[in-house]
LUMNU-414691 format. One record per residue: residue number from 1; residue in three letters; x negated, y negated, z of N, C-alpha, C in turn. Coordinates in steps of 0.02 Angstrom, whole numbers, always signed. Layout:
BEGIN
<pt NUM, ala, <X, Y, Z>, <X, Y, Z>, <X, Y, Z>>
...
END
This chain:
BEGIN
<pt 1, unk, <+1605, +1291, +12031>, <+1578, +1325, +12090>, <+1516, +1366, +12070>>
<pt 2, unk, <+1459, +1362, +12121>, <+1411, +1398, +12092>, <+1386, +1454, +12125>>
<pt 3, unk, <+1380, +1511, +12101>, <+1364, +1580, +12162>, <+1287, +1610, +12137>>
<pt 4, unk, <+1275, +1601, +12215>, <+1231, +1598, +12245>, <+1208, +1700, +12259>>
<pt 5, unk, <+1131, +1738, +12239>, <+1139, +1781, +12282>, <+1082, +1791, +12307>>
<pt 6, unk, <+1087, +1813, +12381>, <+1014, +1833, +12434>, <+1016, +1902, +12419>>
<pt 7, unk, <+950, +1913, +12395>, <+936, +1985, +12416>, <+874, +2006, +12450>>
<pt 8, unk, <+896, +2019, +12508>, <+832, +2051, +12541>, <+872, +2104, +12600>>
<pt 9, unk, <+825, +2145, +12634>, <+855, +2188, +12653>, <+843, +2183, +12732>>
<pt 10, unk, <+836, +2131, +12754>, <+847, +2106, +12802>, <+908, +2082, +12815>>
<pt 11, unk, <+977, +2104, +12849>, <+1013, +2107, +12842>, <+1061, +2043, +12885>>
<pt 12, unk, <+1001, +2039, +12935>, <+1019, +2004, +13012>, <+1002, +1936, +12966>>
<pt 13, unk, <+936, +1924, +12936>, <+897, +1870, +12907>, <+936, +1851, +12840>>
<pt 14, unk, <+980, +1884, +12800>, <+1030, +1865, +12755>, <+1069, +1842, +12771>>
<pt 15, unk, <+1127, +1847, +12832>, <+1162, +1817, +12864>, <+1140, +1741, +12900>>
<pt 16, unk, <+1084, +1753, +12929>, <+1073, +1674, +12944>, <+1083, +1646, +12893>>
<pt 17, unk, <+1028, +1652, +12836>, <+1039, +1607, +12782>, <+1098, +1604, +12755>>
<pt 18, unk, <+1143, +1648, +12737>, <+1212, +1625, +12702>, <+1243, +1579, +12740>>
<pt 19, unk, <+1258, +1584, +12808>, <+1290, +1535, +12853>, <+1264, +1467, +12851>>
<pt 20, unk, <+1209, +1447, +12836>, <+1176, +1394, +12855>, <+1157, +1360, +12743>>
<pt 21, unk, <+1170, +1392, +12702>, <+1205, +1371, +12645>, <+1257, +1361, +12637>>
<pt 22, unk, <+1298, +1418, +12665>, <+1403, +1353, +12660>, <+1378, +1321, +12692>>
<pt 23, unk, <+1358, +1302, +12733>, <+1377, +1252, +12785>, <+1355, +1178, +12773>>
<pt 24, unk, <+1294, +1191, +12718>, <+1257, +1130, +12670>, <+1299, +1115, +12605>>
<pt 25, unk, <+1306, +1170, +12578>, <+1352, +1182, +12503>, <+1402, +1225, +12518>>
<pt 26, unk, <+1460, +1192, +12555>, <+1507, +1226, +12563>, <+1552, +1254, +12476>>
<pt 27, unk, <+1548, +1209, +12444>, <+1577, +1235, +12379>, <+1535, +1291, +12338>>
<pt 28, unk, <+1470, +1320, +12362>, <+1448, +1366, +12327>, <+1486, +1430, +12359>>
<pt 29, unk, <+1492, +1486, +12313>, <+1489, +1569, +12340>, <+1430, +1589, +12349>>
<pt 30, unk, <+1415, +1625, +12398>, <+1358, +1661, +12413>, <+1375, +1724, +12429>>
<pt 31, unk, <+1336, +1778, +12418>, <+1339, +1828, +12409>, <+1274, +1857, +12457>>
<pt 32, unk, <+1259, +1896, +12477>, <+1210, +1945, +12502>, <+1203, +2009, +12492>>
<pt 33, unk, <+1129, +2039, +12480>, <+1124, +2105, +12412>, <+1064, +2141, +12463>>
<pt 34, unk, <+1051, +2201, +12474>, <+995, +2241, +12498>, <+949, +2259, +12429>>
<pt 35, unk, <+969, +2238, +12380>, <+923, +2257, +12291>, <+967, +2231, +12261>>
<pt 36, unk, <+943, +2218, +12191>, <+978, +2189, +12151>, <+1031, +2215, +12126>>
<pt 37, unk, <+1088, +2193, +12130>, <+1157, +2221, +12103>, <+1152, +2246, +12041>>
<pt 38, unk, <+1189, +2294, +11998>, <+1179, +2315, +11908>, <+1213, +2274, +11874>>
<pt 39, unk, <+1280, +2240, +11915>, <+1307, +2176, +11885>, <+1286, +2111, +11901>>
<pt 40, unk, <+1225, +2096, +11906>, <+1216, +2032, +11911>, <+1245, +1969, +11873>>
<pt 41, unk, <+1270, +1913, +11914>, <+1296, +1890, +11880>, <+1293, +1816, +11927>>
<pt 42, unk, <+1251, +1785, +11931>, <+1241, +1725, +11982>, <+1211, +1656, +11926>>
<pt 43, unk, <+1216, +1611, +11994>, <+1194, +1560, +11954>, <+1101, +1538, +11969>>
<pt 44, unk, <+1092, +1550, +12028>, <+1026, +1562, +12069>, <+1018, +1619, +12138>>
<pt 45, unk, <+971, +1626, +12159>, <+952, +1675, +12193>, <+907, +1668, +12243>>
<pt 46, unk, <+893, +1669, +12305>, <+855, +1665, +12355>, <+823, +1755, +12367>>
<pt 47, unk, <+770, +1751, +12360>, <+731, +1812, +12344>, <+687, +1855, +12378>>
<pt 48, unk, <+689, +1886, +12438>, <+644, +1924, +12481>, <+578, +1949, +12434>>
<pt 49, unk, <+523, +1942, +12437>, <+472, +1948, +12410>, <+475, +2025, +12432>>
<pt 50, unk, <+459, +2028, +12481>, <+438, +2105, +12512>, <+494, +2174, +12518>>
<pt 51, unk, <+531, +2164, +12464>, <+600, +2238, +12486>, <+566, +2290, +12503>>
<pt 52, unk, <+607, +2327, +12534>, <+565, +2391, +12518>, <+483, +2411, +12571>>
<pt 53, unk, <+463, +2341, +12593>, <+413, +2348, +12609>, <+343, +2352, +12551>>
<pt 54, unk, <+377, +2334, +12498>, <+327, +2300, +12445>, <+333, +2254, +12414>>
<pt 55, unk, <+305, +2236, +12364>, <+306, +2148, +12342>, <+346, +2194, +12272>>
<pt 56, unk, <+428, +2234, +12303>, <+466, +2248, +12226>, <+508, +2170, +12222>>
<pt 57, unk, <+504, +2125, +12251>, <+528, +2044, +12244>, <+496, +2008, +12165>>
<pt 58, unk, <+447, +2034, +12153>, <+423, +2013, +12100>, <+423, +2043, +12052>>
<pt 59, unk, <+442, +2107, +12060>, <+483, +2134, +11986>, <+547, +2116, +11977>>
<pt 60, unk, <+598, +2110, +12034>, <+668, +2089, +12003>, <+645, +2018, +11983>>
<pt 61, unk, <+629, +1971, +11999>, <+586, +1924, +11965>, <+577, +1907, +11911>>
<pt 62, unk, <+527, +1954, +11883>, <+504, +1949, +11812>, <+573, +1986, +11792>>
<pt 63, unk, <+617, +2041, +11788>, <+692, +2033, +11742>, <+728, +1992, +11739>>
<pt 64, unk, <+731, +1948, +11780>, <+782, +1876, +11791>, <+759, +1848, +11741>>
<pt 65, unk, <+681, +1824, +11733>, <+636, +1784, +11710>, <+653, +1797, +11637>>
<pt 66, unk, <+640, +1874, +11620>, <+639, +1894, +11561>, <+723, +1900, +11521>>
<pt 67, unk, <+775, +1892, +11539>, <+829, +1861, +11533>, <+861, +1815, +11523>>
<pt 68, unk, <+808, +1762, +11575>, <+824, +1690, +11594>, <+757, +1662, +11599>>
<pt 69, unk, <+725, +1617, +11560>, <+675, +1593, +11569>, <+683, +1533, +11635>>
<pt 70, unk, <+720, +1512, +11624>, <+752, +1442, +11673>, <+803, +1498, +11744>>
<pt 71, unk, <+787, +1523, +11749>, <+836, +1558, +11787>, <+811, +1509, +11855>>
<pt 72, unk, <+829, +1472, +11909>, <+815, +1483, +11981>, <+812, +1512, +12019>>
<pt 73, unk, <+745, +1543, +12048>, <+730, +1596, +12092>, <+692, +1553, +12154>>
<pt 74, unk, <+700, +1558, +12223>, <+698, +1555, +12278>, <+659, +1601, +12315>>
<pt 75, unk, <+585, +1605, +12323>, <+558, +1668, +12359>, <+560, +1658, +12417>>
<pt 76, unk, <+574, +1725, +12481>, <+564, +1728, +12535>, <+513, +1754, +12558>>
<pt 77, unk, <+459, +1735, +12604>, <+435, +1796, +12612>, <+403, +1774, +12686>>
<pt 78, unk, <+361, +1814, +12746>, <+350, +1806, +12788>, <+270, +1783, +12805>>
<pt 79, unk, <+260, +1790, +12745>, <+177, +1799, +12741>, <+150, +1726, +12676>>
<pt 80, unk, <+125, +1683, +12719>, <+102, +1620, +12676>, <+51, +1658, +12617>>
<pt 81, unk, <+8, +1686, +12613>, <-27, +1719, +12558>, <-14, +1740, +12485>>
<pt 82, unk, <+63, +1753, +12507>, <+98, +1755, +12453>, <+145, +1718, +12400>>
<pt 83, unk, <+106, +1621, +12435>, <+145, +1574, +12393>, <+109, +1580, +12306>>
<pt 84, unk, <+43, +1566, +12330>, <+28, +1558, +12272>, <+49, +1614, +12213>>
<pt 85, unk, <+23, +1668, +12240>, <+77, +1739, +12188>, <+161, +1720, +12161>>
<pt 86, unk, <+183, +1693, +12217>, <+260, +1692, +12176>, <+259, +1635, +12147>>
<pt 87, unk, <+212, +1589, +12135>, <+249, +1544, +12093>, <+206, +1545, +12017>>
<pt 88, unk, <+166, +1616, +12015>, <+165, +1648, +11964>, <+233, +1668, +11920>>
<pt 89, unk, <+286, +1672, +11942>, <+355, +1697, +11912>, <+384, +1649, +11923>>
<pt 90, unk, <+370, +1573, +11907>, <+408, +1514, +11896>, <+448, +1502, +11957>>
<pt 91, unk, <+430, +1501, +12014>, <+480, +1483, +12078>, <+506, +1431, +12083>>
<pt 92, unk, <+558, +1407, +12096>, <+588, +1336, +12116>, <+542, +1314, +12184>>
<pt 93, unk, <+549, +1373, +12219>, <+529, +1342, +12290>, <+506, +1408, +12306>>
<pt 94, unk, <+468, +1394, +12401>, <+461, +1461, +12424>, <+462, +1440, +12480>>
<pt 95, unk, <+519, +1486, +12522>, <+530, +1499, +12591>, <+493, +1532, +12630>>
<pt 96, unk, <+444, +1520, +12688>, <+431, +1551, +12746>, <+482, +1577, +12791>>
<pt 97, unk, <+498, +1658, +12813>, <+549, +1674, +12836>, <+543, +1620, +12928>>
<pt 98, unk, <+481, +1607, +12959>, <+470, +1605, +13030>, <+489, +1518, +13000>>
<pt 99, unk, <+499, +1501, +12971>, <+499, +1413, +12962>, <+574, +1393, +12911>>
<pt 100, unk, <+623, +1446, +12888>, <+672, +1439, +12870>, <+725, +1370, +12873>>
<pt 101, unk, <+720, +1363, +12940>, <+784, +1324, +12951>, <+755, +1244, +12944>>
<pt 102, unk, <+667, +1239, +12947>, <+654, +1165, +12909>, <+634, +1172, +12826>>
<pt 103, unk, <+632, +1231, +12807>, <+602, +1229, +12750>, <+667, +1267, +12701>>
<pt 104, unk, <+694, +1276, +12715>, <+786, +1283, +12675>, <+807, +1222, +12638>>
<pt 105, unk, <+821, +1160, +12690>, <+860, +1096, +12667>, <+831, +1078, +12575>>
<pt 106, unk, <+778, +1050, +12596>, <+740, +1034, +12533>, <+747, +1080, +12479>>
<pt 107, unk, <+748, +1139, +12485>, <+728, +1199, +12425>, <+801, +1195, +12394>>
<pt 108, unk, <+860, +1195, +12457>, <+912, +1191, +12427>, <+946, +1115, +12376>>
<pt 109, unk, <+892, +1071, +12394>, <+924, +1012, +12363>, <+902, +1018, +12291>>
<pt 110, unk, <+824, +1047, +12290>, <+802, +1062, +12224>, <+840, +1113, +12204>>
<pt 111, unk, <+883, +1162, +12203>, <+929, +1221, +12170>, <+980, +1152, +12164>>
<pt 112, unk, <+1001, +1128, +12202>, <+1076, +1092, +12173>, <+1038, +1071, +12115>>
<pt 113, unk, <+987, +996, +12111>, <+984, +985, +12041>, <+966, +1015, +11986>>
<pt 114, unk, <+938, +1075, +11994>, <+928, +1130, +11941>, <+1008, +1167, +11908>>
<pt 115, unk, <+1033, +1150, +11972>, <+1100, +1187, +11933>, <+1146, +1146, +11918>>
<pt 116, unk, <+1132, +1089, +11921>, <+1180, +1009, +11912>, <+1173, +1006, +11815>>
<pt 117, unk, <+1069, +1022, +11814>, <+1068, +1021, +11756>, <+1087, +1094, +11698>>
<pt 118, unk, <+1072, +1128, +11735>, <+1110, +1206, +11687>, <+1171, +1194, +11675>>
<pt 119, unk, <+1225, +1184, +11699>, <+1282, +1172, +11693>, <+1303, +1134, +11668>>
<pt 120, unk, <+1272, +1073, +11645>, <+1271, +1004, +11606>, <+1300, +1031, +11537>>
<pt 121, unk, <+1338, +999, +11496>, <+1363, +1022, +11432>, <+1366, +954, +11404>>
<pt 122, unk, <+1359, +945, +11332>, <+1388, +905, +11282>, <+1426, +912, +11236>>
<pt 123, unk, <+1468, +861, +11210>, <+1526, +889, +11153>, <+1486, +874, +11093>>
<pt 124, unk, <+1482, +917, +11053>, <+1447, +907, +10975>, <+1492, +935, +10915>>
<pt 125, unk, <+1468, +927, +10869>, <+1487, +958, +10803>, <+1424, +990, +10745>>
<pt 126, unk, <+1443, +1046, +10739>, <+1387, +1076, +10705>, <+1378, +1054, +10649>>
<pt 127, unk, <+1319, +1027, +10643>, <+1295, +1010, +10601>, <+1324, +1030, +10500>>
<pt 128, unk, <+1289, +1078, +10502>, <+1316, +1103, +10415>, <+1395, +1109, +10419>>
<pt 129, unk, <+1454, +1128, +10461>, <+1518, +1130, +10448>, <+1551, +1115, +10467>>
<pt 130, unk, <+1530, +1034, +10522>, <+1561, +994, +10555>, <+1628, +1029, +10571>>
<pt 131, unk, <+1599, +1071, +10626>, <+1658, +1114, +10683>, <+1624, +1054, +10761>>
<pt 132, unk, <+1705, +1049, +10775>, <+1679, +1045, +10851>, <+1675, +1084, +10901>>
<pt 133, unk, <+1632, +1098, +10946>, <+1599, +1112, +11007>, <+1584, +1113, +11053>>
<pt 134, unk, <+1547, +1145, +11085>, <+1501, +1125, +11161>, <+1448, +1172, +11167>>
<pt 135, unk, <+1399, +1136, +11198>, <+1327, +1183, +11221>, <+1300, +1158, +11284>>
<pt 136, unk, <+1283, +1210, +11295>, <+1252, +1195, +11375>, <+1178, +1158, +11335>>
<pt 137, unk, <+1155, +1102, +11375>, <+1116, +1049, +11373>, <+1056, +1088, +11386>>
<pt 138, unk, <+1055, +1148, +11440>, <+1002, +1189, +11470>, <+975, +1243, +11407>>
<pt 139, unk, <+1026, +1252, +11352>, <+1016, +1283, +11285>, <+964, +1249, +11245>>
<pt 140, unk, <+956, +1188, +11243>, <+949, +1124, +11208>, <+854, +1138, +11198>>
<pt 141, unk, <+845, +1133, +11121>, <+768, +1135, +11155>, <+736, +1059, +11104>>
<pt 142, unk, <+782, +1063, +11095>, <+750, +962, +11041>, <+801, +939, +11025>>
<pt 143, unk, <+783, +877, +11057>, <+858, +789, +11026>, <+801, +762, +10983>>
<pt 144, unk, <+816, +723, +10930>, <+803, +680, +10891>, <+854, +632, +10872>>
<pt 145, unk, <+831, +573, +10882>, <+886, +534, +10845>, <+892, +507, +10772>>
<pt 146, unk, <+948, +491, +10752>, <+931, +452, +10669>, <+985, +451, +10642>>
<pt 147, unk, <+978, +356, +10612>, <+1016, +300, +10646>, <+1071, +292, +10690>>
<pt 148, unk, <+1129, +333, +10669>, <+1193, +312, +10734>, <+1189, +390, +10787>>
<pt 149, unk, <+1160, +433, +10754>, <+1170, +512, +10774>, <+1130, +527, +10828>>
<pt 150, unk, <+1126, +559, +10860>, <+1080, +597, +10897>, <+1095, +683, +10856>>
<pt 151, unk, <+1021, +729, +10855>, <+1022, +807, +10828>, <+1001, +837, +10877>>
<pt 152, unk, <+1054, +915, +10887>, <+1030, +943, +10946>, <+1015, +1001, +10914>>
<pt 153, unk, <+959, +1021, +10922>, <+915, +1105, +10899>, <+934, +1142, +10955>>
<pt 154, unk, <+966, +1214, +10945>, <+965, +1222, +11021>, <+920, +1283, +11005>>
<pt 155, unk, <+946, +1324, +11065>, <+879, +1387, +11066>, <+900, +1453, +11024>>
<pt 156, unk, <+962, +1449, +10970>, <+929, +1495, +10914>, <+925, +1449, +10845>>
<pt 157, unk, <+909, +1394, +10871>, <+900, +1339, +10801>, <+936, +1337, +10753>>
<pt 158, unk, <+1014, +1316, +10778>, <+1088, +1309, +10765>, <+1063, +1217, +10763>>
<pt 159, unk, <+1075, +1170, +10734>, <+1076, +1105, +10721>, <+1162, +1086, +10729>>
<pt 160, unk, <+1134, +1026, +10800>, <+1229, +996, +10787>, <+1214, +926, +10789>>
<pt 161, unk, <+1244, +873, +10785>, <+1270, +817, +10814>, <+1318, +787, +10832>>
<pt 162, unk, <+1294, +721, +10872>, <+1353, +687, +10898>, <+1345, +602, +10883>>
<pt 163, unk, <+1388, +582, +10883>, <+1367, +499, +10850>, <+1364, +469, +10921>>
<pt 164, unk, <+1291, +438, +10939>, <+1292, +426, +10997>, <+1192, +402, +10997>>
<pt 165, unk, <+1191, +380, +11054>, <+1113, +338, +11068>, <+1073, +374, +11123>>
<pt 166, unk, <+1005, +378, +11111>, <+974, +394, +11177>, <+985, +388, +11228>>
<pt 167, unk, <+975, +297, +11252>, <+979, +294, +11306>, <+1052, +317, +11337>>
<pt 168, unk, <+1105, +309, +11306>, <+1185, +310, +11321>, <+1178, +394, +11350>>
<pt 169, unk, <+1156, +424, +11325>, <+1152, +504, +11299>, <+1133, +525, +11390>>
<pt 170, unk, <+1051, +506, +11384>, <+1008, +488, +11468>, <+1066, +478, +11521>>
<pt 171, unk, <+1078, +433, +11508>, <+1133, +404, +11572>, <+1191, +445, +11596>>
<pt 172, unk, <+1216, +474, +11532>, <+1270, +524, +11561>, <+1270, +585, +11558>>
<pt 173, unk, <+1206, +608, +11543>, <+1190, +688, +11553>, <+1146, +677, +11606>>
<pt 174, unk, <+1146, +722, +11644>, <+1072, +772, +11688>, <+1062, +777, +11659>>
<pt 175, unk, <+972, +808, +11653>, <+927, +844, +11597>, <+869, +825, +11630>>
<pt 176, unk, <+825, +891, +11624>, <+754, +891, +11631>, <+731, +878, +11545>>
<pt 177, unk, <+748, +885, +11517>, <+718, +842, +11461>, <+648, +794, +11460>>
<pt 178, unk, <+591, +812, +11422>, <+555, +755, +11415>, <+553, +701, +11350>>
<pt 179, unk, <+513, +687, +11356>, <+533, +609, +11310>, <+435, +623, +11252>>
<pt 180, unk, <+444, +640, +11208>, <+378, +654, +11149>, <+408, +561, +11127>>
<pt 181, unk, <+433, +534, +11086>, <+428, +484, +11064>, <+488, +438, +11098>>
<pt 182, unk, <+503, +393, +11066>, <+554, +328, +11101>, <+632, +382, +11063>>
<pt 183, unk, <+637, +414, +11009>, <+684, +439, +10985>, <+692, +507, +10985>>
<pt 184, unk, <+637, +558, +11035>, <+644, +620, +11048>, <+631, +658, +11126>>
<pt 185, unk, <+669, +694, +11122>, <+656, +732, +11188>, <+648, +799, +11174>>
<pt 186, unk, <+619, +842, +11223>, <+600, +906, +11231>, <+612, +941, +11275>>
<pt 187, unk, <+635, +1021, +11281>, <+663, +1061, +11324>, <+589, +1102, +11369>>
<pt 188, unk, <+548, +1076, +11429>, <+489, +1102, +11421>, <+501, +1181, +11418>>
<pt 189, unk, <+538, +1224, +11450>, <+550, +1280, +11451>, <+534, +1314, +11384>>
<pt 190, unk, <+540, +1277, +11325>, <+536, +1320, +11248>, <+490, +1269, +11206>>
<pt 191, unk, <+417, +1263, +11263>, <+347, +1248, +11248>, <+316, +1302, +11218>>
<pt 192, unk, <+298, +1309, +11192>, <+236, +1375, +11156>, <+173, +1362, +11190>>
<pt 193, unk, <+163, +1290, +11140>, <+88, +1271, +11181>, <+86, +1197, +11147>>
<pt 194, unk, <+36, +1162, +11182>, <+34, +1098, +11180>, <-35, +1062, +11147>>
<pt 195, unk, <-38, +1052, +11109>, <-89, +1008, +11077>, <-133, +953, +11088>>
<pt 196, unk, <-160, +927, +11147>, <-171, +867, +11136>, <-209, +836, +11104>>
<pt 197, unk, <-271, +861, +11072>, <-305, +846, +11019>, <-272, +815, +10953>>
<pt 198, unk, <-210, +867, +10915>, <-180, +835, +10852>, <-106, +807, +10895>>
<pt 199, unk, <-101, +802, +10952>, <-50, +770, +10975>, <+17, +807, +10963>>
<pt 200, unk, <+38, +875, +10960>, <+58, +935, +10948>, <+106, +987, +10986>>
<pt 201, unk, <+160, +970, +10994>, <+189, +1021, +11021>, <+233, +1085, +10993>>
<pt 202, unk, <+204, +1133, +11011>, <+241, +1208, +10971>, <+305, +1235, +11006>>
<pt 203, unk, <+349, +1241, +10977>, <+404, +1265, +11016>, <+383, +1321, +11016>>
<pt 204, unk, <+442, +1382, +11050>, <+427, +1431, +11046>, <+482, +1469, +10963>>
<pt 205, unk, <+527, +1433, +10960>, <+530, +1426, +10886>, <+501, +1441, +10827>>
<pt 206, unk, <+452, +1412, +10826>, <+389, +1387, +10799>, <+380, +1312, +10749>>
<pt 207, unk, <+436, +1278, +10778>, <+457, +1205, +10762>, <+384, +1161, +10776>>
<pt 208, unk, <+373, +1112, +10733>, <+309, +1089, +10770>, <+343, +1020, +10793>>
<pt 209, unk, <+307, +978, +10842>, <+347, +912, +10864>, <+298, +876, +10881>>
<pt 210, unk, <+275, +827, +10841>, <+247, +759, +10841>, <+255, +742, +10924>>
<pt 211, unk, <+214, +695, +10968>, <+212, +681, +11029>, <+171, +610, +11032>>
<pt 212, unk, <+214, +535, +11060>, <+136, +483, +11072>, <+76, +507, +11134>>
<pt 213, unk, <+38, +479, +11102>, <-7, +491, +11169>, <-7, +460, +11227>>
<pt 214, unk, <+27, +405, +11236>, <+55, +385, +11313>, <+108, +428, +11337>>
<pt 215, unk, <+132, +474, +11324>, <+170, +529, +11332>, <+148, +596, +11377>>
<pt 216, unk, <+67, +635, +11331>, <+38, +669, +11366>, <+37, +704, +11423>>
<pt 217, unk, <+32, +648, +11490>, <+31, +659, +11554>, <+82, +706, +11564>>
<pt 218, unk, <+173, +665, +11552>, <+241, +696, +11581>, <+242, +750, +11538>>
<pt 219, unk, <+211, +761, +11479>, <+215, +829, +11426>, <+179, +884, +11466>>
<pt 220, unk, <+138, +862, +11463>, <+74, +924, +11520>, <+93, +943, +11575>>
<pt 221, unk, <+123, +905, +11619>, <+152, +916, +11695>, <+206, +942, +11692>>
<pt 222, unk, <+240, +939, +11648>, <+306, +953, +11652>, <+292, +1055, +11589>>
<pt 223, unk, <+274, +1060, +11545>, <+245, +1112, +11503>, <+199, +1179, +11574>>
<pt 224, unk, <+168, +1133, +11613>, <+137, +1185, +11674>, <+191, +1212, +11723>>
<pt 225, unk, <+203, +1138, +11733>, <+280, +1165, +11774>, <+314, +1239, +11745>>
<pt 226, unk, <+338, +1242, +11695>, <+389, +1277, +11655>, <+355, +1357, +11649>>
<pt 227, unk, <+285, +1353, +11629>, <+257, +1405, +11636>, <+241, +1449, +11699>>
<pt 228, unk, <+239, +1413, +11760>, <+245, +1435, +11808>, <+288, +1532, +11828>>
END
């Protein structure tokens, strides 16, 4: 189950929207907040830009952000001027409050697969003391394969594996994952920066990762994306 929280302080305008999310994703919890709770504790968030009567939407924002790089955030706001600003703080989507009820469906289909893939897990074994495991896939910031194994780096550069193949791997995980060679993938979220000159990608690690150059394009699009 995945819980869901609105915060804006529109109280009448929180209620529409919660009703009209069960009623799409009846299996999520949703919650409704006038500011951000001190226990936060959600899986995504639909976000009033304007609390308060100021743009404080984009400071709870950037703490989510700064917590959760991948976090899903949902801006609301009433005023089109302010798309381009929020998707300065990595937005999934952005809601017009006067256009809600056509511009909801979609935003919410993109939160399901964002949270289809956070939630995604694999069974591994750590690497140096072959313990078995699990990690969230959304942890994951480099697969490599080699020969029967696939290696998962995750994001405090803990090394595990699992005896298992790319493509097999693809097929039964979600994953925004991109693809640097035929035997590696990449978490764009824990991009540093991107090379295309020496063909170069920096984690934020500071791992370096080889990339082909028919690759490029989905590296770049997907690396902007993330920075968002």
């Amino acid at each position: 189950m995945s819980k869901i929280a609105i915060i804006d302080d529109d109280e009448l305008f929180s209620g529409l929207l919660k009703n009209k999310i069960e009623e799409l994703y009846p299996s999520w919890k949703v919650n409704c907040f006038t500011d951000m709770p001190d226990d936060f504790d959600f899986d995504g968030c639909l976000l009033d830009i304007e609390l308060k009567g100021v743009h404080e939407g984009f400071e709870i924002a950037n703490k989510l952000k700064q917590k959760d790089l991948g976090f899903p955030i949902i801006f609301i706001s009433s005023h089109d001027e302010l798309v381009c600003e929020g998707y300065k703080y990595s937005a999934l989507r952005f809601i017009r409050k006067q256009y809600y009820q056509k511009e909801l469906p979609e935003a919410l289909e993109a939160l399901f697969k964002i949270l289809r893939i956070r939630q995604a897990y694999v069974d591994v074994k750590e690497d140096r003391n072959n313990i078995e495991c699990r990690i969230m896939i959304n942890n994951i910031q480099y697969i490599y394969s080699s020969g029967s194994y696939l290696y998962f780096l995750d994001k405090d550069n803990y090394l595990f594996r699992k005896r298992d193949s790319m493509k097999n791997f693809l097929e039964e995980h979600p994953t925004n994952l991109v693809k640097c060679s035929s035997g590696e993938l990449i978490n764009p979220i824990y991009i540093k920066n991107v090379d295309s000159k020496r063909l170069e990608i920096t984690l934020k690690s500071g791992r370096i990762v080889k990339f082909n150059k028919r690759n490029i394009g989905p590296i770049i699009r997907t690396f902007t994306l993330a920075r968002r």
